[in-house]
Z-matrix of the N, CA and C atoms (Angstrom, degrees):
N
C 1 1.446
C 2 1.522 1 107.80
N 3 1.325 2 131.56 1 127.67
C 4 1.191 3 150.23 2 -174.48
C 5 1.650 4 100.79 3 -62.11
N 6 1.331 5 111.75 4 130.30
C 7 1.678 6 106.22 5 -159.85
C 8 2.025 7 96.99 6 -85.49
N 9 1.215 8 121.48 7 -29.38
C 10 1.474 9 102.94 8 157.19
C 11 1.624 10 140.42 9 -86.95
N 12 1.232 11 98.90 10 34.89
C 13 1.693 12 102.16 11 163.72
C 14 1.587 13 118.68 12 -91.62
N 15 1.393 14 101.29 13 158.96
C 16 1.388 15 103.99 14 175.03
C 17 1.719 16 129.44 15 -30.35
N 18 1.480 17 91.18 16 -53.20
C 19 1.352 18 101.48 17 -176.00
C 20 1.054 19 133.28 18 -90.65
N 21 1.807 20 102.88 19 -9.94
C 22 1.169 21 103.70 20 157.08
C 23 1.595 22 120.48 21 -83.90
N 24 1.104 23 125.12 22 12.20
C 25 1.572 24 127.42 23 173.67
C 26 1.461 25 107.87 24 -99.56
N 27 1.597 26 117.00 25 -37.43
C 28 1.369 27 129.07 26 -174.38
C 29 1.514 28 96.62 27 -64.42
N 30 1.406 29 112.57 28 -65.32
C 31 2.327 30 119.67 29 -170.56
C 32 2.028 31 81.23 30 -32.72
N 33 1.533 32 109.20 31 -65.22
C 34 1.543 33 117.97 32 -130.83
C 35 1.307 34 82.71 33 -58.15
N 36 1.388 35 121.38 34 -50.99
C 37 1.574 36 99.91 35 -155.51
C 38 1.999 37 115.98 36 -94.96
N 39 1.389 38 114.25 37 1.84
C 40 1.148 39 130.49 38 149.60
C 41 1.501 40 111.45 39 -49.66
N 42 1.596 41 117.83 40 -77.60
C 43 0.928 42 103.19 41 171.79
C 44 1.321 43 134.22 42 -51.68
N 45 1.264 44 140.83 43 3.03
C 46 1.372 45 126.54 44 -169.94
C 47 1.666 46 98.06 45 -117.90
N 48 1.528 47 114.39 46 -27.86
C 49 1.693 48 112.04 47 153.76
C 50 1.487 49 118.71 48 -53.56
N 51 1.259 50 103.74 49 -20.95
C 52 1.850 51 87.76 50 176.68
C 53 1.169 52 103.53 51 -98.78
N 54 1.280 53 137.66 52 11.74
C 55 1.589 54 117.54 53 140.08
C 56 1.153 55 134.69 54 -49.69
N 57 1.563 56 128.28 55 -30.51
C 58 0.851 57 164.37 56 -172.73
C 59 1.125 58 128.51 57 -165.03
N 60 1.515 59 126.15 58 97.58
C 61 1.423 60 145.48 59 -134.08
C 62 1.509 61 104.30 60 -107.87
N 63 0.669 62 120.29 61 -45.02
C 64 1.825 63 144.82 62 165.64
C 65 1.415 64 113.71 63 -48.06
N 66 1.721 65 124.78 64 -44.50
C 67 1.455 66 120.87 65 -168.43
C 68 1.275 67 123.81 66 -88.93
N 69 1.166 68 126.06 67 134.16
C 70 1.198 69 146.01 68 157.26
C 71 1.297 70 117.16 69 -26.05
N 72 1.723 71 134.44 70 101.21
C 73 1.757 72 117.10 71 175.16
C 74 1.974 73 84.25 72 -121.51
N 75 1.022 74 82.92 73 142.98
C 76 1.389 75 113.76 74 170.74
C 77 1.852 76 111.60 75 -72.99
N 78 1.678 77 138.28 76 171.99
C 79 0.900 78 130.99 77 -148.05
C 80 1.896 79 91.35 78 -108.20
N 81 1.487 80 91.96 79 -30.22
C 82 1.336 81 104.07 80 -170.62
C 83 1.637 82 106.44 81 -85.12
N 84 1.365 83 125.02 82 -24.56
C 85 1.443 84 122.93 83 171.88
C 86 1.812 85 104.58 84 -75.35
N 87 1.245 86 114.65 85 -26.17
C 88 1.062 87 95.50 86 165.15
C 89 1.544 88 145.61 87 -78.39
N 90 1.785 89 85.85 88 -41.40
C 91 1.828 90 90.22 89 177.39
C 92 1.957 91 102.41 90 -59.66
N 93 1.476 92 105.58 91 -28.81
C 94 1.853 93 75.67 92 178.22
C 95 1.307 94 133.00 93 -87.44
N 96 1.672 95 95.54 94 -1.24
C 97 1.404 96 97.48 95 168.41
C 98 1.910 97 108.69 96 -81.22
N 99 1.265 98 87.40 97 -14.15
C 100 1.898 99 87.40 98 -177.48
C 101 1.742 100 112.77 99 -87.32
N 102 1.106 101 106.10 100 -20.70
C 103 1.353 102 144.84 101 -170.74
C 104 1.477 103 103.52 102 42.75
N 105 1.898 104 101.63 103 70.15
C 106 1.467 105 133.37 104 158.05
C 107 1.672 106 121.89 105 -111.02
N 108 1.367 107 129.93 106 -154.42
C 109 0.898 108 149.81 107 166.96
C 110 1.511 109 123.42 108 -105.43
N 111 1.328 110 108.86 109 124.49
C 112 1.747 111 112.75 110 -161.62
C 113 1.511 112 85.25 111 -57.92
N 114 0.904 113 144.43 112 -41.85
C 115 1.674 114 138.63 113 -137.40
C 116 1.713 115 83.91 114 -85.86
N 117 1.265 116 115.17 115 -27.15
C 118 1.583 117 102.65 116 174.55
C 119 1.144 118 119.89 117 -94.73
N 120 1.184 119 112.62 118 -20.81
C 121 1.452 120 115.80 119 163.15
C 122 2.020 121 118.18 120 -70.18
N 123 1.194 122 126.03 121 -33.52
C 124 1.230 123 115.29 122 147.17
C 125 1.128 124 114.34 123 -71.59
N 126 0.950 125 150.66 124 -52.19
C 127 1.870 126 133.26 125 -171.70
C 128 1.463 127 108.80 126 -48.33
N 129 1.659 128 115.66 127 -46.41
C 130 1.426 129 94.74 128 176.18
C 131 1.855 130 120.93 129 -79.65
N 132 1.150 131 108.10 130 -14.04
C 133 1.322 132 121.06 131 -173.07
C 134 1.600 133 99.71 132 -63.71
N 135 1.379 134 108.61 133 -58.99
C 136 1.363 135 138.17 134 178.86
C 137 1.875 136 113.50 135 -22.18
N 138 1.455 137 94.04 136 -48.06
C 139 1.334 138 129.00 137 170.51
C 140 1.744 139 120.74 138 -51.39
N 141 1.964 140 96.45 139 -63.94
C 142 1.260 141 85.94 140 172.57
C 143 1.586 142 116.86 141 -89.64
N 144 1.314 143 117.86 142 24.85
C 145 1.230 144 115.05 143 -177.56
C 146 2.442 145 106.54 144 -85.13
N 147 1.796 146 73.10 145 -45.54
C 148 1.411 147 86.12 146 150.95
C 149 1.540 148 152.36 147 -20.89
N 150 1.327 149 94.93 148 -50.07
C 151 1.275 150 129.20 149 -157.85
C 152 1.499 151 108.12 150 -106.61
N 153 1.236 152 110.99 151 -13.25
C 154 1.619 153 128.57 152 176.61
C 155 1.941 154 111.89 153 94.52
N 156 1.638 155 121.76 154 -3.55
C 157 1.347 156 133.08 155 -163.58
C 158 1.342 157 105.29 156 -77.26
N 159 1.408 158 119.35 157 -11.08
C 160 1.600 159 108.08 158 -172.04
C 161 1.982 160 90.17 159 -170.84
N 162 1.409 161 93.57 160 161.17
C 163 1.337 162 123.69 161 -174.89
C 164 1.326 163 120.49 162 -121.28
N 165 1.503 164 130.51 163 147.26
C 166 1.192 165 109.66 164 -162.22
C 167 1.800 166 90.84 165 -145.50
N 168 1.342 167 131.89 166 153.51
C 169 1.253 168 143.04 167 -174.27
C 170 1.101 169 110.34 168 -149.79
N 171 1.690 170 120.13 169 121.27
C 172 1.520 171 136.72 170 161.55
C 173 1.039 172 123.35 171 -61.86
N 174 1.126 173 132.67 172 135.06
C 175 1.807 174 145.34 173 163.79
C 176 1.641 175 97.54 174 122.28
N 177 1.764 176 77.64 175 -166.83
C 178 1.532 177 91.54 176 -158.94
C 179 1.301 178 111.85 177 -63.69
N 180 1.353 179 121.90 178 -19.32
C 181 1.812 180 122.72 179 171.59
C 182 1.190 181 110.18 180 -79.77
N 183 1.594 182 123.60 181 -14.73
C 184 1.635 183 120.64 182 -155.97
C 185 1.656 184 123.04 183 -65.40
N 186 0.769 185 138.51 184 -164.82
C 187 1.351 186 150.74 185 -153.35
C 188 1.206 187 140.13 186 141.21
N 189 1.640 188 129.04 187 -147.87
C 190 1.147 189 124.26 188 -170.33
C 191 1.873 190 93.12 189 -143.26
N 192 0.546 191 124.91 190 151.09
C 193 1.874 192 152.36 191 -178.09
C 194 1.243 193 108.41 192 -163.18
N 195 2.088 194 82.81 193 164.98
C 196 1.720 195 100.67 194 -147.35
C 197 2.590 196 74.75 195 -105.84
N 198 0.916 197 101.82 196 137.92
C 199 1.393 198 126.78 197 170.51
C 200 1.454 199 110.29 198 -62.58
N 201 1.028 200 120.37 199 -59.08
C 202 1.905 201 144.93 200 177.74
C 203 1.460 202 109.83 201 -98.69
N 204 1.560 203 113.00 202 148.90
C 205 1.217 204 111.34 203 140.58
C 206 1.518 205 137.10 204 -66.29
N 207 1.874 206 116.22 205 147.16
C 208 1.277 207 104.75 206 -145.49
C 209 1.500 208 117.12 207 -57.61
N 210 1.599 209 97.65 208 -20.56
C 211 1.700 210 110.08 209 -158.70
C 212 1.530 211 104.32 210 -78.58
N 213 1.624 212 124.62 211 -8.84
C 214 1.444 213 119.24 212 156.09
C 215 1.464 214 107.01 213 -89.53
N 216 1.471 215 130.93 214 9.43
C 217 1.574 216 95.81 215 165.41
C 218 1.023 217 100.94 216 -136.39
N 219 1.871 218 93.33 217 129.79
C 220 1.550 219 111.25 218 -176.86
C 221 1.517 220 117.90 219 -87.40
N 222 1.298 221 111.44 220 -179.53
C 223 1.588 222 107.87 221 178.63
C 224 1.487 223 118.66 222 -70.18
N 225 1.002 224 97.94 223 -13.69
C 226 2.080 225 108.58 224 -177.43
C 227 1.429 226 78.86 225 -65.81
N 228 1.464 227 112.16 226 -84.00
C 229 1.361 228 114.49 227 -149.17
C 230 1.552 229 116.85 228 -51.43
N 231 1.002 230 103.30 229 -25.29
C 232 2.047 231 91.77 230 158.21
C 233 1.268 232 104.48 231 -87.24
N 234 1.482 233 161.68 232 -40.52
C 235 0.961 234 144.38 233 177.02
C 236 1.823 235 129.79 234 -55.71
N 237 1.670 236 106.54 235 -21.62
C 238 1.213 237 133.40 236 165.11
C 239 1.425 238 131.78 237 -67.36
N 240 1.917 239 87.69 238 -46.58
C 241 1.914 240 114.70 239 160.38
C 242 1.547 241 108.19 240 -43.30
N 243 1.008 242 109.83 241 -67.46
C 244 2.083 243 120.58 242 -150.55
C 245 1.247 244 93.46 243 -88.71
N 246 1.690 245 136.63 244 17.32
C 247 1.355 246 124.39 245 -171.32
C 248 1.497 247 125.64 246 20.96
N 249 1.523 248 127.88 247 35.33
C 250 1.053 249 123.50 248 172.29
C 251 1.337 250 109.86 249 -94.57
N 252 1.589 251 121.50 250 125.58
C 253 1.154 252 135.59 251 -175.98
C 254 1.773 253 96.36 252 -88.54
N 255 1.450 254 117.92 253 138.48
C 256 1.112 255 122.36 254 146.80
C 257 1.509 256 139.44 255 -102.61
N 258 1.687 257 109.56 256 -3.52
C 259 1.188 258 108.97 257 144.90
C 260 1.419 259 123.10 258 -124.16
N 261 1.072 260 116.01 259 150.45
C 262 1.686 261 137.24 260 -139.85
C 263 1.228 262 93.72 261 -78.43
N 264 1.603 263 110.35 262 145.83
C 265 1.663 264 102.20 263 174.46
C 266 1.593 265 81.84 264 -116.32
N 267 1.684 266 88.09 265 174.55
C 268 1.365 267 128.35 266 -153.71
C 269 1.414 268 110.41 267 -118.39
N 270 1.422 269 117.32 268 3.18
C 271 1.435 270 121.42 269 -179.03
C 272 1.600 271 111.51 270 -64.64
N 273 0.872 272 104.91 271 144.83
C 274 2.131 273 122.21 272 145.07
C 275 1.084 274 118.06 273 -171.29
N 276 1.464 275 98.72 274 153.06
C 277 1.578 276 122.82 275 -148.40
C 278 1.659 277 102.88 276 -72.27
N 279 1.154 278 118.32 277 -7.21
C 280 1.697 279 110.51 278 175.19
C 281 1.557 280 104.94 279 -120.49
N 282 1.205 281 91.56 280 125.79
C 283 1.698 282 96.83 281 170.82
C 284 1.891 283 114.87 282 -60.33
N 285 1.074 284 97.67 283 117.82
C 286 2.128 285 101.69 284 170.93
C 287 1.730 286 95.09 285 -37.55
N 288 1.746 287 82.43 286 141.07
C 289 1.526 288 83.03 287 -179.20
C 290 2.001 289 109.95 288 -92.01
N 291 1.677 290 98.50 289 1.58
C 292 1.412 291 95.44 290 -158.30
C 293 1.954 292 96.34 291 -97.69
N 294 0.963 293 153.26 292 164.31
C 295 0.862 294 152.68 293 -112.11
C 296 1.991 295 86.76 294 -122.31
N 297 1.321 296 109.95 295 -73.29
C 298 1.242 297 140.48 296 -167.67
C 299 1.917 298 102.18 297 -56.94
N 300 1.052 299 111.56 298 -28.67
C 301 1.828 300 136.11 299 177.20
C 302 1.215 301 95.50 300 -79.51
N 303 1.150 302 129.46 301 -51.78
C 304 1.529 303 138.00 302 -164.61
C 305 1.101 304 93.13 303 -80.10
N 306 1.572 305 140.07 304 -89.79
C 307 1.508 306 128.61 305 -174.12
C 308 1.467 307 125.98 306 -33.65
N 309 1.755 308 113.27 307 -37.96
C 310 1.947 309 109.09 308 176.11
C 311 1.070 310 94.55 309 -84.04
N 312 1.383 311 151.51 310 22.22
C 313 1.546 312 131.41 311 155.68
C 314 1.568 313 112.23 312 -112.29
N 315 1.517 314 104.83 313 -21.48
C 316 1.621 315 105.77 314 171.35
C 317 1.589 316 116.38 315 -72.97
N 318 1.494 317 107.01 316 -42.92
C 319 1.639 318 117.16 317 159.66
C 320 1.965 319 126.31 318 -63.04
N 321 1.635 320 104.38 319 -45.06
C 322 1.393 321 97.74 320 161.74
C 323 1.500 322 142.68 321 -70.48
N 324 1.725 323 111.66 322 -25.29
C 325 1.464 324 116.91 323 142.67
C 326 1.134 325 124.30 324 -49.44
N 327 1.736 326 120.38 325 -40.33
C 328 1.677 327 112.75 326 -166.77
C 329 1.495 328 97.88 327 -71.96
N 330 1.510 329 128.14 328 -54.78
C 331 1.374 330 122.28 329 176.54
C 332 1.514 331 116.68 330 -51.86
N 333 1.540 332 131.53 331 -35.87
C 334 1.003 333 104.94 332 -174.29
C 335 1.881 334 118.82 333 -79.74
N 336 1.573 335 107.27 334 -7.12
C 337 1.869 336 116.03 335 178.41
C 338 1.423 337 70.55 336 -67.46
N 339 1.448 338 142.67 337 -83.09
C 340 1.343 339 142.00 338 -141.89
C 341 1.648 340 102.51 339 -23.19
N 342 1.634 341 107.12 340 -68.68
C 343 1.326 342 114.58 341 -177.15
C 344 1.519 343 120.17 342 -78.82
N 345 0.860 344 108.82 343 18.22
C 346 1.801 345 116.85 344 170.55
C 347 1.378 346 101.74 345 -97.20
N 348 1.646 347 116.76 346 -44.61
C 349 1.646 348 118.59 347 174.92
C 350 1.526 349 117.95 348 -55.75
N 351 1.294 350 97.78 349 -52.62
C 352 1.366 351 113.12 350 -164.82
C 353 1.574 352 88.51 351 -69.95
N 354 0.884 353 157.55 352 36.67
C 355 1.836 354 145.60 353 -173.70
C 356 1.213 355 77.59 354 -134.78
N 357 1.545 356 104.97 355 -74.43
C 358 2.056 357 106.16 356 -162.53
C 359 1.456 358 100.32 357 -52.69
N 360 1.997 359 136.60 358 -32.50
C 361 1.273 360 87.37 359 -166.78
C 362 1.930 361 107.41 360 -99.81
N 363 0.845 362 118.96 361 13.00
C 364 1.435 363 157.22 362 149.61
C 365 2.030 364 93.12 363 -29.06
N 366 1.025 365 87.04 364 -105.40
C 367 1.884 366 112.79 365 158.73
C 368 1.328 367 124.57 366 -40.57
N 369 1.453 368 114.92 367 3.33
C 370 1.290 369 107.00 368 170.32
C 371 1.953 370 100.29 369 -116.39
N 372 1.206 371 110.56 370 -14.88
C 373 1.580 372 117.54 371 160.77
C 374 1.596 373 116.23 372 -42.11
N 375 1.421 374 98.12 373 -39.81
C 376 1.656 375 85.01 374 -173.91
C 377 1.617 376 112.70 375 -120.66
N 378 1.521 377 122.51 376 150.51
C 379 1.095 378 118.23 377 -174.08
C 380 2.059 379 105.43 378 -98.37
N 381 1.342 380 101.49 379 173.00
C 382 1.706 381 87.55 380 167.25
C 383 1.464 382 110.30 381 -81.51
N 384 1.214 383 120.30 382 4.06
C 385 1.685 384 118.99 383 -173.22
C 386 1.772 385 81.65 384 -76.74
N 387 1.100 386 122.09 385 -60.39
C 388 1.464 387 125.66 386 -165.09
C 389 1.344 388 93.51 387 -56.27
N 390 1.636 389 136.16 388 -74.70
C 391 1.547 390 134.76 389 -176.79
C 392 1.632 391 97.75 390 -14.56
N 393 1.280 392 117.58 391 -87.78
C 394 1.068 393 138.69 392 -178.34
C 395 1.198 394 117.63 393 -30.27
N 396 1.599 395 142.81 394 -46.99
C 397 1.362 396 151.45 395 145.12
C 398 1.684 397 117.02 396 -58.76
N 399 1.497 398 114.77 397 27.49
C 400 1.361 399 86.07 398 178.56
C 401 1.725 400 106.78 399 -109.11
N 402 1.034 401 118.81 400 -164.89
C 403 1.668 402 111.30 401 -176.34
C 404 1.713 403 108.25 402 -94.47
C-alpha cells in the first residue's frame, strides 16, 4: 500500500488510537507524526467521523477519538469509510457499441466486483486492535 493514500494514513493513525482509545490527538499532532498536512489529516478523518469510527471536538482540549472499541473496527470498515477503492472499476456510462468491447467489459467489471468483495471481506478479518498487536 502506497504510504500516501488515504487509507494508508487512516490504518496508521487508527492503529496508534487504539493504544489508547480514550485520548485526545489533535489534527496537527498527527499529520507530523504522519509527516502530512493537518488539512489532510482532517479530510480523511472527516470521513471516518462520517462513518460513525471517530469523534472529533473543537477548542483548546479538542481533538480526534476513536467512537468504538478498536476490536469492533475492522479494516473493511475504514476502507468502506474513505470510499477509496483499490481496485479499479471498469464502469462507463455508454455501453461499447462493438459487440466483442461490450462483452470484455461486461465480463471484466463482473471479475473485478468479484475482487472488490473478496478485499472487503478479506478486511473485515482483521480489527485495528489486531493491527495494533501485531509484531
Amino acid at each position: 500500500m502506497k504510504r500516501n493514500s488515504r487509507l494508508s494514513l487512516a490504518l496508521h493513525t487508527l492503529s496508534h488510537m487504539a493504544s489508547d482509545p480514550d485520548k485526545m490527538r489533535t489534527s496537527a499532532d498527527i499529520a507530523d507524526h504522519a509527516g502530512t498536512n493537518p488539512v489532510v489529516v482532517r479530510r480523511v478523518l472527516g470521513k471516518l467521523r462520517e462513518a460513525g469510527l471517530l469523534t472529533s471536538e473543537k477548542g483548546h482540549a479538542g481533538g480526534w477519538r476513536l467512537t468504538r472499541n478498536p476490536a469492533e473496527i475492522s479494516l473493511a470498515d475504514v476502507y468502506l469509510a474513505l470510499d477509496e477503492r483499490l481496485v479499479a472499476s471498469n464502469t462507463t456510462q455508454d455501453a461499447p457499441s462493438c459487440s466483442v468491447e461490450n462483452a470484455l467489459h461486461q465480463r471484466v467489471s463482473s471479475v473485478l466486483e468479484d475482487v472488490e468483495q473478496s478485499l472487503i471481506q478479506k478486511l473485515s478479518e482483521t480489527s485495528i486492535l489486531e493491527v495494533r498487536r501485531a509484531p
